[in-house]
N, C-alpha and C positions, 0 to 999 in steps of 0.2 A: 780357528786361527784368531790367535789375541792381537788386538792392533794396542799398543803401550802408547799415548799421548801423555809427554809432557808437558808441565803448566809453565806457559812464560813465565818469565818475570815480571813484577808488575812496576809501573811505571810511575812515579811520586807525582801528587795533584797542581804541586806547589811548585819545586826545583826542575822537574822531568827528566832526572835519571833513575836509571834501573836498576832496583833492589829484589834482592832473592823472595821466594814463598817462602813463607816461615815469619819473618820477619815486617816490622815496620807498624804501623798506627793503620789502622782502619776508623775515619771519622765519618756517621749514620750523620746527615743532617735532617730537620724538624721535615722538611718537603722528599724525604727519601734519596736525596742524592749523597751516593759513596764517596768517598774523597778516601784516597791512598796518599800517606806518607810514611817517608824515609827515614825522618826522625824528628825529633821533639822541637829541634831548633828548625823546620820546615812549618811543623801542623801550629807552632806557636805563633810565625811572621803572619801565615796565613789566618786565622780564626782568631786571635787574641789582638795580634795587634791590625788586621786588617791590609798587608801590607800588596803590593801590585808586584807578581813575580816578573813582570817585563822592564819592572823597576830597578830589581837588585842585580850587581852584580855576577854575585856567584850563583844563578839559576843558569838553567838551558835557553829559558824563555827571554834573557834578556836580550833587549833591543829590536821584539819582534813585534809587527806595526799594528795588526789587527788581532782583538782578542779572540776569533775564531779561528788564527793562523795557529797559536802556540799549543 
């Protein structure tokens, strides 16, 4: 008997919504931690220009108070 587990979906590092397998950025950083994004204009706020997702608007994360909450 075969048990078939499907792969969630994986959850963006930056904005935290839910994007399909198959798709999205996978960024390796220098200390080993994965960071999943959605898209370019997410992995760019994040890593390029440094930005705080509890900062922007259109993230999930905004306006949540502790960075271990989001």
């Amino acid at each position: 008997m075969e048990v078939s587990v499907l792969p969630k979906p994986r959850r963006c590092s930056f904005c935290g919504s839910e994007f399909p397998i198959g798709t999205g950025i996978m960024y390796v950083k220098d200390d080993g931690t994965i960071l999943w994004f959605c898209a370019s204009k997410c992995r760019k706020s994040s890593i390029k220009l440094g930005r705080d997702s509890r900062k922007v608007r259109w993230t999930e994360y905004y306006g949540k108070e502790g960075k271990g909450k989001a």
